[in-house]
Residue frames relative to the residue before (quaternion, step in Angstrom):
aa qw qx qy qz dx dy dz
X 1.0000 0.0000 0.0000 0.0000 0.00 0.00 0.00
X 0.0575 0.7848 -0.5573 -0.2648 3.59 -0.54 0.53
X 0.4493 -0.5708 0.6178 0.3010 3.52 -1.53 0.53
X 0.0424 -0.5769 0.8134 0.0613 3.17 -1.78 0.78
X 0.0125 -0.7996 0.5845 0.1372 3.27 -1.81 0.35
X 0.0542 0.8552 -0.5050 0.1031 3.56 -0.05 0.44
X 0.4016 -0.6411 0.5948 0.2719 3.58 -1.42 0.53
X 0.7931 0.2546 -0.2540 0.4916 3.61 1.15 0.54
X 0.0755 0.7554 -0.6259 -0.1784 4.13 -0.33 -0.08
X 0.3593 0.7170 -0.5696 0.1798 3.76 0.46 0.73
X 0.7672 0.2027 -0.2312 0.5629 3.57 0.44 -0.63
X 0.2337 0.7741 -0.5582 0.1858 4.00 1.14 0.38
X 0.2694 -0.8451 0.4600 0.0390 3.69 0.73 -0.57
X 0.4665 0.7494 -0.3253 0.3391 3.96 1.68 0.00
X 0.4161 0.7662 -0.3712 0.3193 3.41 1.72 -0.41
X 0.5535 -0.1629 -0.7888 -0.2119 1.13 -2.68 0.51
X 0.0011 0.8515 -0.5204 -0.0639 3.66 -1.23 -0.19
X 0.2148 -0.6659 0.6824 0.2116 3.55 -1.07 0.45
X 0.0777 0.8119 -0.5715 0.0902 2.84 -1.13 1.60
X 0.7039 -0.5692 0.3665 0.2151 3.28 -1.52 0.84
X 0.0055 -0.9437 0.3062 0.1249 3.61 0.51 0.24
X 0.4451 0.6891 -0.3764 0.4305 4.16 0.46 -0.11
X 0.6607 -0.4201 0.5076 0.3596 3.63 -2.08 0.70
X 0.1890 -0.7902 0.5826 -0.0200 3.78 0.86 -0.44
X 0.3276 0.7791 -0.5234 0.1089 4.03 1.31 0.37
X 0.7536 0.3515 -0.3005 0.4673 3.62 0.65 -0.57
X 0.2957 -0.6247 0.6828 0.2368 3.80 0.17 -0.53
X 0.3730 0.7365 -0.5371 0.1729 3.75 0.50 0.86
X 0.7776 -0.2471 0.1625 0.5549 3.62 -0.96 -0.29
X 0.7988 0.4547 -0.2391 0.3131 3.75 0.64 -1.01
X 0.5912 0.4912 -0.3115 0.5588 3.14 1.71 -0.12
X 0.5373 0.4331 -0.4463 0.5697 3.70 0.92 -0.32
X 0.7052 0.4345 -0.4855 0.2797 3.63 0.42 -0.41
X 0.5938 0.5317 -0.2810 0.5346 3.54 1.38 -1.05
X 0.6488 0.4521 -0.3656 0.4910 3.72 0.50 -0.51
X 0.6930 0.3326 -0.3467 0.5376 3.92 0.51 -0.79
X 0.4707 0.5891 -0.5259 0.3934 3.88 0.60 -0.37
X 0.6747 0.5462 -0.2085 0.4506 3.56 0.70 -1.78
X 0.5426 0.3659 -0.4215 0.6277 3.91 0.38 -0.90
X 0.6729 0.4218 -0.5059 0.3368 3.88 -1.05 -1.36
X 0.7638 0.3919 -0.3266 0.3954 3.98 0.28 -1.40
X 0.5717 0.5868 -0.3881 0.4222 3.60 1.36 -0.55
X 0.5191 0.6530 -0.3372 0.4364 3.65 1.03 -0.84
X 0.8848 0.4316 -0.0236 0.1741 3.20 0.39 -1.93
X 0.5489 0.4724 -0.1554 0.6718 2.74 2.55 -0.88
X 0.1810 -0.7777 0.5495 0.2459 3.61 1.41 -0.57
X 0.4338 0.6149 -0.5039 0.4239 3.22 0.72 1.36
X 0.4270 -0.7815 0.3263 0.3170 3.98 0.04 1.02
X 0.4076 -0.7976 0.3986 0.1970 3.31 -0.83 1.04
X 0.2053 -0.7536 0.6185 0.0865 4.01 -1.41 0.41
X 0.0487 -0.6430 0.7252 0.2413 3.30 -1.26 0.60
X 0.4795 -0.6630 0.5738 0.0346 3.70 -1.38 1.11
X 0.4443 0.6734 -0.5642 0.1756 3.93 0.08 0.55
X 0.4988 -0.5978 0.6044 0.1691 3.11 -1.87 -0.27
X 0.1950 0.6917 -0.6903 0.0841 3.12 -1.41 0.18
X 0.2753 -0.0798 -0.9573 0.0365 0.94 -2.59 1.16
X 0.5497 -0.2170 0.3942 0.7038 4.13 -0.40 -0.67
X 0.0645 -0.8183 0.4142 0.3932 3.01 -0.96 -0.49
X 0.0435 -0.6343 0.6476 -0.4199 3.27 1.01 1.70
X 0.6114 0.5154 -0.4366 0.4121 3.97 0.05 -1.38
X 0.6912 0.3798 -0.2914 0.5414 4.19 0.78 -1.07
X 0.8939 0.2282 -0.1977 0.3312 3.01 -0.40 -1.14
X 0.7499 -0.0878 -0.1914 0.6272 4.11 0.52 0.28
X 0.0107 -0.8204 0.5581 0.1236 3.73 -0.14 0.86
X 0.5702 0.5705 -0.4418 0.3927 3.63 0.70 0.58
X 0.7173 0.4100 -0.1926 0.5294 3.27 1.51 0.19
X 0.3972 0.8210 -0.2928 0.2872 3.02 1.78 -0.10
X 0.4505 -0.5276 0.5577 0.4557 4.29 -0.59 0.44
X 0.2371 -0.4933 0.6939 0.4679 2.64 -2.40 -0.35
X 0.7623 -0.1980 0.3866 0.4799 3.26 -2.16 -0.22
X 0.1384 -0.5646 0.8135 0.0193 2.88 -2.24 1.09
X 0.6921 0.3118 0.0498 0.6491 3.35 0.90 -0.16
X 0.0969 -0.6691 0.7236 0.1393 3.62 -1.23 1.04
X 0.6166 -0.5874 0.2692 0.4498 3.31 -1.28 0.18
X 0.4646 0.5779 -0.5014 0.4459 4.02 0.73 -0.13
X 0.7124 0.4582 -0.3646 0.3867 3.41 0.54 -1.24
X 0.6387 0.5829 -0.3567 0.3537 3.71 0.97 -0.63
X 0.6875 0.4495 -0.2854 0.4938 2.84 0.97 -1.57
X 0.5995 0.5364 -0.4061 0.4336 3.96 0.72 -0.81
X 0.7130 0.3594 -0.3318 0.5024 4.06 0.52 -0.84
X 0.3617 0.7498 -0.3553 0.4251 4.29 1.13 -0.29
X 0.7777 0.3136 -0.1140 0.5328 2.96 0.06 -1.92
X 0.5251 0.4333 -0.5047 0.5309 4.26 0.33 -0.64
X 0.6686 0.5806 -0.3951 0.2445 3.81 0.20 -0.10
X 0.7725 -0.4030 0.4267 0.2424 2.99 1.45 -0.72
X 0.6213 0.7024 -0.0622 0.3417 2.56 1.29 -1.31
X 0.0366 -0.8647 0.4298 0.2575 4.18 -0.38 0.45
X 0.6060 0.2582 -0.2368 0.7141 3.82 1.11 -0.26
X 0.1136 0.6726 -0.7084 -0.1813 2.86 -2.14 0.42
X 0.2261 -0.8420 0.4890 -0.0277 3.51 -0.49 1.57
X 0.1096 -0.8511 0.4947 -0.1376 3.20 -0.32 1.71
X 0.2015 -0.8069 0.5528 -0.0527 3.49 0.41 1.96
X 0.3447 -0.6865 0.6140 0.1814 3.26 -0.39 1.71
X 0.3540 -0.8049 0.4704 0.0746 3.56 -1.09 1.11
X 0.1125 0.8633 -0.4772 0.1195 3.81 0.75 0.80
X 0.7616 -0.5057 0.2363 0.3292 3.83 -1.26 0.31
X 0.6042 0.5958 -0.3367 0.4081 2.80 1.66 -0.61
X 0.6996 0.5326 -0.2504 0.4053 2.90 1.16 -1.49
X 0.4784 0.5964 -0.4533 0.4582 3.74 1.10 -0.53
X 0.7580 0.2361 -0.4606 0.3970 3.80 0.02 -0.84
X 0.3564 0.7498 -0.5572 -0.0175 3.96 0.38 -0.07
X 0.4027 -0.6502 0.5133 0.3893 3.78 -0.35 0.11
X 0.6189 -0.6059 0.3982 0.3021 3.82 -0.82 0.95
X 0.5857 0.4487 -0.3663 0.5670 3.45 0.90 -1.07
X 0.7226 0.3670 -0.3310 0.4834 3.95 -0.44 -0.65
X 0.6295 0.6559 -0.2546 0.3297 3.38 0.99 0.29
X 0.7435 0.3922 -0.0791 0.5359 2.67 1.70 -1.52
X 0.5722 0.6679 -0.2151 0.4246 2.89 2.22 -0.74
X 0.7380 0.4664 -0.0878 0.4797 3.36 0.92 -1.48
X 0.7969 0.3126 -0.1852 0.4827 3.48 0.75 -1.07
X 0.8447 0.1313 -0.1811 0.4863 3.89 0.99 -0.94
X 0.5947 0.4295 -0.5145 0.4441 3.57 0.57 0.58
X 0.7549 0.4358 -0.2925 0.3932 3.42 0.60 -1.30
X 0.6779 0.5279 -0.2456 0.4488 3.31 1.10 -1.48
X 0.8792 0.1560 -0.0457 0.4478 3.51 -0.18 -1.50
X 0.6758 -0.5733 0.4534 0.0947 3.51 0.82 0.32
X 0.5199 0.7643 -0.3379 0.1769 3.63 1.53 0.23
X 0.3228 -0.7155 0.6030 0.1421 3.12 -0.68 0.79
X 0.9020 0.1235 0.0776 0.4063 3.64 0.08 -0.49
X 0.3227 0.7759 -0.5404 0.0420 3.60 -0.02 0.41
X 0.3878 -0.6215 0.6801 0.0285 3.59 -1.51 0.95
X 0.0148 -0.7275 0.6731 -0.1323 3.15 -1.19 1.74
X 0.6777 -0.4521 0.4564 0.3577 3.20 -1.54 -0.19
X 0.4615 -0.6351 0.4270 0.4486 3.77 -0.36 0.06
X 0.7576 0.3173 -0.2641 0.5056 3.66 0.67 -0.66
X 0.2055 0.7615 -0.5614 0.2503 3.81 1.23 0.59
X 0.1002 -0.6966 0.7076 0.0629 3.77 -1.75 0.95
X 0.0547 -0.7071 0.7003 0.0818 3.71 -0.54 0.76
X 0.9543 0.1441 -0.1642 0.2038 3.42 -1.71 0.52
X 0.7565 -0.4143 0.0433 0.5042 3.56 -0.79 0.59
X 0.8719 0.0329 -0.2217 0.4353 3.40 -1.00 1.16
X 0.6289 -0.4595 0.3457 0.5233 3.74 1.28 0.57
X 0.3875 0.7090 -0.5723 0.1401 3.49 0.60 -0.63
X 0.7073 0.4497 -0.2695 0.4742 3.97 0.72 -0.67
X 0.1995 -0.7116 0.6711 -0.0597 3.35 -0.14 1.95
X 0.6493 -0.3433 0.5502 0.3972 3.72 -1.81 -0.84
X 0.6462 0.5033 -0.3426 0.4602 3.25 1.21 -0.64
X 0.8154 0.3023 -0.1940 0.4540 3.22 0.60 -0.92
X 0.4606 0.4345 -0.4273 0.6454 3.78 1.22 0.45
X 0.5089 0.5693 -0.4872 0.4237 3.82 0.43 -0.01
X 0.5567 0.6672 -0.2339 0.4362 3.24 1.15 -1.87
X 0.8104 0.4226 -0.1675 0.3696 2.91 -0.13 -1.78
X 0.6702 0.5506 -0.3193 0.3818 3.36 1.04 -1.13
X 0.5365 0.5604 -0.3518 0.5238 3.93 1.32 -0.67
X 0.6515 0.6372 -0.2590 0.3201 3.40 0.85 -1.21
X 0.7083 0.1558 0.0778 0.6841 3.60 1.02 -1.45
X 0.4236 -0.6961 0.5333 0.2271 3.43 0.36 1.19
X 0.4246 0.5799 -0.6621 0.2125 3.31 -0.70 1.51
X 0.4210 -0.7080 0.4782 0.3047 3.96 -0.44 -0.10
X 0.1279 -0.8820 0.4499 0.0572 3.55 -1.12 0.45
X 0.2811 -0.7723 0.5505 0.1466 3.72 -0.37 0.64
X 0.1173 -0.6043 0.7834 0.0860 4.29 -0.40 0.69
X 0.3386 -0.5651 0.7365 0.1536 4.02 -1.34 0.89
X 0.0983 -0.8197 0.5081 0.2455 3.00 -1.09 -0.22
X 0.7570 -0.3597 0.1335 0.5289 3.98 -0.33 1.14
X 0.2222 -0.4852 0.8241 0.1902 3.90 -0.99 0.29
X 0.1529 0.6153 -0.7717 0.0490 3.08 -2.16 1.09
X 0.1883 -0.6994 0.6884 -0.0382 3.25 -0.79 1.50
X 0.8726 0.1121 0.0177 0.4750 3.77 -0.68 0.68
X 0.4678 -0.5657 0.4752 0.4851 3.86 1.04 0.33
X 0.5669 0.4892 -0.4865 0.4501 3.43 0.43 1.32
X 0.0042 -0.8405 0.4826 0.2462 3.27 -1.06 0.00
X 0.3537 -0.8591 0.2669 0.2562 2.73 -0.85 1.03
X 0.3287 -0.6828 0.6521 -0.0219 3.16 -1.69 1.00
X 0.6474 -0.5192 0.4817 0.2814 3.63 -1.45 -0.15
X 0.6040 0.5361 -0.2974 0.5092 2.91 1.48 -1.41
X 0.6124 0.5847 -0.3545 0.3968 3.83 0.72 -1.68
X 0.6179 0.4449 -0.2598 0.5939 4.04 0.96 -1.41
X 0.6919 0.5265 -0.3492 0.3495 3.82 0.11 -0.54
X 0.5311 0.6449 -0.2112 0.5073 3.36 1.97 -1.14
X 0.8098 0.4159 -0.1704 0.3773 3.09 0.05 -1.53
X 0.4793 0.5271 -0.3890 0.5840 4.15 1.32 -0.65
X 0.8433 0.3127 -0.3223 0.2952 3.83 0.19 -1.25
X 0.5296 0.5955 -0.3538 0.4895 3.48 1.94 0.39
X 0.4383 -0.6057 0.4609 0.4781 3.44 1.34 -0.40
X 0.5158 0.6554 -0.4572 0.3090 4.14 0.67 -0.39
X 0.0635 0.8420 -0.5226 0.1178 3.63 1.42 0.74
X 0.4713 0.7226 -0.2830 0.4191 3.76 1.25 -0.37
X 0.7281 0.3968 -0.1383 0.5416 3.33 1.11 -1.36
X 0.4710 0.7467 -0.4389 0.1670 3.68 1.04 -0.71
X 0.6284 0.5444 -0.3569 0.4259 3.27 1.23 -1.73
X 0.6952 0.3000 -0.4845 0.4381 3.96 -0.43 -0.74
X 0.7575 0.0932 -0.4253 0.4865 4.20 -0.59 0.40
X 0.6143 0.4823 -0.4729 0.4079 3.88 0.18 0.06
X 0.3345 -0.6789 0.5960 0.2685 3.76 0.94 -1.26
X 0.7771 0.2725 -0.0205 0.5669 3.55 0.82 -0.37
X 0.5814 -0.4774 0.5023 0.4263 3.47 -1.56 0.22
X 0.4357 -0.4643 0.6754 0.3721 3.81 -1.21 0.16
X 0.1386 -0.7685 0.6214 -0.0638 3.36 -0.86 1.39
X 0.0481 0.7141 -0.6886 -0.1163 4.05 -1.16 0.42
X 0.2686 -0.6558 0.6731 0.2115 3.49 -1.28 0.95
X 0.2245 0.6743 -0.6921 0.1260 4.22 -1.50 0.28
X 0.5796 -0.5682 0.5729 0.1137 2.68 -1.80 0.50
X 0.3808 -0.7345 0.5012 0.2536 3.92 -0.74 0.73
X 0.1062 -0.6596 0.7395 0.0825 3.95 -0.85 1.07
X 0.5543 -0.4854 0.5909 0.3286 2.74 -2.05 -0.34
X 0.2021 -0.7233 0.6507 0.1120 3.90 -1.12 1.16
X 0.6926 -0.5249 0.2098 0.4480 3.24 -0.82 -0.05
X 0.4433 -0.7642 0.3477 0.3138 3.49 1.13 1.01
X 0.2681 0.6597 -0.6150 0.3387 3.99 0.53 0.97
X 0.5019 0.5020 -0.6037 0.3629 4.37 0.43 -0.33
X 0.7637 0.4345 -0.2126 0.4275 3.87 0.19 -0.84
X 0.6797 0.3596 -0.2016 0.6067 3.92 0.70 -1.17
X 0.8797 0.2757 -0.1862 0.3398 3.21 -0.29 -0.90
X 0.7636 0.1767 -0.2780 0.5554 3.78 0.71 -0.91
X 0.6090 -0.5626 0.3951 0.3956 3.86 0.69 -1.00
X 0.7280 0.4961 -0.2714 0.3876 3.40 1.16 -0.15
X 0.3266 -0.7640 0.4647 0.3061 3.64 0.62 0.31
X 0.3263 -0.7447 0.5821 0.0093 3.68 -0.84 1.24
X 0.1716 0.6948 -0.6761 -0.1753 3.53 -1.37 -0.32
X 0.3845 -0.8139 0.4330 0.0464 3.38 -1.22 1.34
X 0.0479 0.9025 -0.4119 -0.1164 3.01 0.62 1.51
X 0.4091 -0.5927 0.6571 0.2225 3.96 -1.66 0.69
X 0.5657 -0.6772 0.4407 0.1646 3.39 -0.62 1.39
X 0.3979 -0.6002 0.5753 0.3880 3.72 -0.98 0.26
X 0.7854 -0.1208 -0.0696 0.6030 3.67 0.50 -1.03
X 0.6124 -0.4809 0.3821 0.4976 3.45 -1.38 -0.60
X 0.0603 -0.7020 0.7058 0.0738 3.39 -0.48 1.55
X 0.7331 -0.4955 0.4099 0.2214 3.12 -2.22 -0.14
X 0.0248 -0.9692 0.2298 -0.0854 3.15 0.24 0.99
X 0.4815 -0.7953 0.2286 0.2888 3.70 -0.14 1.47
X 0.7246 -0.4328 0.3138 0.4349 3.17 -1.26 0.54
X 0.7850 -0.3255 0.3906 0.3538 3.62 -1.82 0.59
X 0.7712 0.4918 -0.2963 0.2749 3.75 -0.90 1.19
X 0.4563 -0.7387 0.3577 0.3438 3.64 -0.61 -0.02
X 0.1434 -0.7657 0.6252 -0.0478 3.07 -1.23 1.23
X 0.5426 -0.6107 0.4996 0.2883 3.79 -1.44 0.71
X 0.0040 0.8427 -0.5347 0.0627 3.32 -0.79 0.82
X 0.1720 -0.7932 0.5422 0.2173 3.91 -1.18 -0.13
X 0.4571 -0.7821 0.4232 0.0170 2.98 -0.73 1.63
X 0.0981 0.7628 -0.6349 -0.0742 3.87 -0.55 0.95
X 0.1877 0.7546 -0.6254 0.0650 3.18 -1.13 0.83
X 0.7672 -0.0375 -0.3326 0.5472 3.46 -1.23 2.05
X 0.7203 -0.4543 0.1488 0.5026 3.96 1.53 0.25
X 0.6072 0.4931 -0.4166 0.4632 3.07 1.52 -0.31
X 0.3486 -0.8109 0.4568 0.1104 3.11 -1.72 0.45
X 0.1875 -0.8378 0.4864 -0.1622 3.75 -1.05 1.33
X 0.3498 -0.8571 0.3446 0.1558 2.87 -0.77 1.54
X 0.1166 -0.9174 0.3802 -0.0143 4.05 -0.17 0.70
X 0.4607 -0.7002 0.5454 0.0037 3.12 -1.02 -0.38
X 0.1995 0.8845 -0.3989 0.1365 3.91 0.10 0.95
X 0.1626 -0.7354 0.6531 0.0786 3.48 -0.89 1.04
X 0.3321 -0.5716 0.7473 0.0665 2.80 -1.77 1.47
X 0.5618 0.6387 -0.4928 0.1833 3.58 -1.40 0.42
X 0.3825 -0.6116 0.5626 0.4038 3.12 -1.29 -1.39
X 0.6073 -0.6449 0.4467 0.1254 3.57 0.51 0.77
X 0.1893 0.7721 -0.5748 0.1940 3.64 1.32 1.35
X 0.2916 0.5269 -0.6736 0.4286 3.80 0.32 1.25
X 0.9117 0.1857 -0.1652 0.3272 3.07 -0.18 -1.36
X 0.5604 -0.6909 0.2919 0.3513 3.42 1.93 0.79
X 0.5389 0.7177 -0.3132 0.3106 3.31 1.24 0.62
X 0.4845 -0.7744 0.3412 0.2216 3.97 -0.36 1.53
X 0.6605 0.6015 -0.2746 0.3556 3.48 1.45 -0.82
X 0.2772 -0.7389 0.5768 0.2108 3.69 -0.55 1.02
X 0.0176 -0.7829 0.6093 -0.1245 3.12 -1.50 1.24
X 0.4871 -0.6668 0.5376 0.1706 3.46 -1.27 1.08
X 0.3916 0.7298 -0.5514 0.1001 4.13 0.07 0.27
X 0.5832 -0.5640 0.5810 0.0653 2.78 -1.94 1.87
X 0.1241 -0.7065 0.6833 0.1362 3.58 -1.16 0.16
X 0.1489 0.9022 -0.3918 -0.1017 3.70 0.43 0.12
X 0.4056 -0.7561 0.4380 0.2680 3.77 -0.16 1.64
X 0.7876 0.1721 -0.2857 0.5181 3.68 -1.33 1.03
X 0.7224 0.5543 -0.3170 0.2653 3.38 0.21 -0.34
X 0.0135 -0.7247 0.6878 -0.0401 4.29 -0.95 1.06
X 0.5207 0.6176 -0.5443 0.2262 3.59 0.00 0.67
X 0.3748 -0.6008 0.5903 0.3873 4.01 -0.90 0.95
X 0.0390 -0.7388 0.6720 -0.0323 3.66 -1.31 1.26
X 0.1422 0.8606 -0.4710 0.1317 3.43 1.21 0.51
X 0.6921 0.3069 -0.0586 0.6507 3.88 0.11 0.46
X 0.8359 0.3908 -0.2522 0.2913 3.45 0.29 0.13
X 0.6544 -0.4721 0.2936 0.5126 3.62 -0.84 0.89
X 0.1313 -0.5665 0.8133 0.0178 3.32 -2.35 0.25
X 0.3522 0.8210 -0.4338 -0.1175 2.43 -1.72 0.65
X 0.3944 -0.8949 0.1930 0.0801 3.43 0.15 1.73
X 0.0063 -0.7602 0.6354 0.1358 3.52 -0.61 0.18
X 0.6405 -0.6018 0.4229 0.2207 3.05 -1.53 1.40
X 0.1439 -0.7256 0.6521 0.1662 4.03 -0.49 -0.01
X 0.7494 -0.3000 0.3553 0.4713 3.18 -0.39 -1.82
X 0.4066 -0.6773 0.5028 0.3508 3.51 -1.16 -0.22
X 0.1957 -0.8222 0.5195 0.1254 3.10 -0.78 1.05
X 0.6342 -0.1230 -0.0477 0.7618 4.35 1.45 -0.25
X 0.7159 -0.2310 0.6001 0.2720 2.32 -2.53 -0.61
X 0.4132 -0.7128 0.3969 0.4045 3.41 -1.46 -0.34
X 0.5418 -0.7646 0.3228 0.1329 3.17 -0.68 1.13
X 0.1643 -0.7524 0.6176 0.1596 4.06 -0.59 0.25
X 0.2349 -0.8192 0.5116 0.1100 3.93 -0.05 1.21
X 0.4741 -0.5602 0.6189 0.2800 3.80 -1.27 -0.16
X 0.8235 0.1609 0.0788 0.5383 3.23 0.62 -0.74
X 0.2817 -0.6996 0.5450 0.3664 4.07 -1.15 0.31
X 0.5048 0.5777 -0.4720 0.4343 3.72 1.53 0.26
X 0.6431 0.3923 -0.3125 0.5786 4.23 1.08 -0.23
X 0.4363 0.6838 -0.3275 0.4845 3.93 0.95 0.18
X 0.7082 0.3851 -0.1256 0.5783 3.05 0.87 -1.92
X 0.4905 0.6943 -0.3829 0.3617 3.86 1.01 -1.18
X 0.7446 0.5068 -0.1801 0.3954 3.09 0.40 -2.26
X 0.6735 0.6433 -0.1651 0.3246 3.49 0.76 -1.79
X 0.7562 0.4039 -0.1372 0.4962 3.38 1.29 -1.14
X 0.4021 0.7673 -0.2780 0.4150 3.21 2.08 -0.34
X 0.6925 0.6749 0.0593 0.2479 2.85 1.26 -2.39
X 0.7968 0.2081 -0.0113 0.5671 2.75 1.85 -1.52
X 0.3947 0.4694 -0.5970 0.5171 3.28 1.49 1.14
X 0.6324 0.3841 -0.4123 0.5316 4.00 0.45 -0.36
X 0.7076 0.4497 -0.3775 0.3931 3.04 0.01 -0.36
X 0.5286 0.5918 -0.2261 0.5650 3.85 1.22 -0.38
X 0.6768 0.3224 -0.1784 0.6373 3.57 0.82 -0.75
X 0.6454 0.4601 -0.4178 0.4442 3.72 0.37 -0.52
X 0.8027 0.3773 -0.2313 0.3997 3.56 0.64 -1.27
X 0.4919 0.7363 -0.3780 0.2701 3.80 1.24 -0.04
């Protein structure tokens, strides 16, 4: 797949294509459905396929006090994209200007003139251009208008729900990290980098930690420890992670720490990367750093049997 980005695809010239089109922030069931829809017509017309997004969100421009966090840095998108199938990914850098564009000069300027589109596949409740004004209805229009064709998805519903980012965005800030997989398709995943914490998991309680610094600000469950599976350089490990701030040792600084089972290697500087399992407590406030260690060693014998 190759990745282009640009604050413009009018004069881009890569056509023709049938492309996927939408913010695409979570990569959950309903986007894999609109995104594999797009490949299948690419196959069939043997015309090469595109998923079309943006970024930042573009909530981040246009009301950024109301904006999400990240389900999803952008590597991880582009990296779960391309397992689709997929041959272009075009990543229309989303800026203020570009917010007021009017949809029509959109579809005109950037995907008929520019890329050449024959065919593009949206969500059913998709809004394209300044102020949403571009329903399905009115991309339908257009689409009759400049002889291109259109696909409206309709909603994924798993459980009399549908699914949404927001719905996946819910359930993480409830801790129900369990339920993610059936509308996500996947574990809830965070990518970061390992710092140094105040190195007490090994000296002081007994379990060796790594503190991982997020890639972006994802969404992120409530205070406590949950069961998780570590991948690091590709291999995979089973673990354990506390969200919080560690009110034993009476300390104000929130922190991400891994526990990873089998594992003695200095990874200071280097990538993580976690998937959510289940929750296993709350955070806790010990008496002692001898009931800490108690609790901790507790944690990762359930947690060992859960993840087998």
């Amino acid at each position: 797949m190759e990745v282009i980005k640009s604050q413009s695809f009018k004069d881009m010239k890569i056509g023709p294509l049938i492309i996927a089109l939408g913010t695409f922030d979570g990569i959950h069931l309903g986007h894999q459905k609109v995104i594999k829809l797009a490949e299948k017509i690419s196959k069939e017309e043997n015309i090469p396929s595109a998923v079309y997004t943006f970024s930042p969100h573009p909530l981040k421009v246009i009301k950024p006090a109301i904006a999400p966090d990240y389900l999803l840095s952008e590597s991880q998108k582009i990296e779960l994209i391309s397992k689709l199938g997929i041959d272009y990914y075009l990543q229309q850098e989303f800026t203020s200007a570009f917010s007021q564009l009017d949809y029509r000069r959109f579809v005109e300027e950037y995907l008929i003139k520019g890329l050449q589109v024959k065919h593009i596949v949206v969500g059913e409740d998709f809004k394209l251009g300044s102020r949403g004004m571009g329903s399905i209805e009115k991309l339908r229009e257009l689409a009759r208008e400049f002889k291109f064709s259109i696909t409206g998805i309709k909603n994924v519903e798993e459980h009399g729900n549908r699914v949404s980012s927001t719905l996946i965005r819910k359930l993480i800030s409830l801790g129900k990290v369990k339920e993610v997989p059936e509308y996500l398709g996947r574990y809830y995943r965070l990518k970061g980098q390992v710092i140094h914490g105040f190195s007490r998991g090994k000296k002081i309680v007994g379990y060796p930690t790594a503190n991982l610094k997020t890639a972006v600000n994802y969404v992120l469950p409530p205070r406590g420890v949950y069961a998780c599976y570590v991948y690091y350089r590709a291999e995979k490990y089973k673990g354990i992670v506390n969200f919080g701030v560690n009110p034993t040792f009476s300390n104000n600084r929130y922190s991400i720490e891994v526990h990873i089972y089998n594992f003695n290697k200095n990874i200071y500087g280097e990538d993580l990367c976690i998937e959510l399992v289940d929750f296993i407590r709350g955070e806790m406030t010990f008496a002692s750093i001898k009931e800490l260690s108690a609790q901790i060693k507790e944690d990762i014998l359930y947690t060992a049997r859960l993840l087998c």
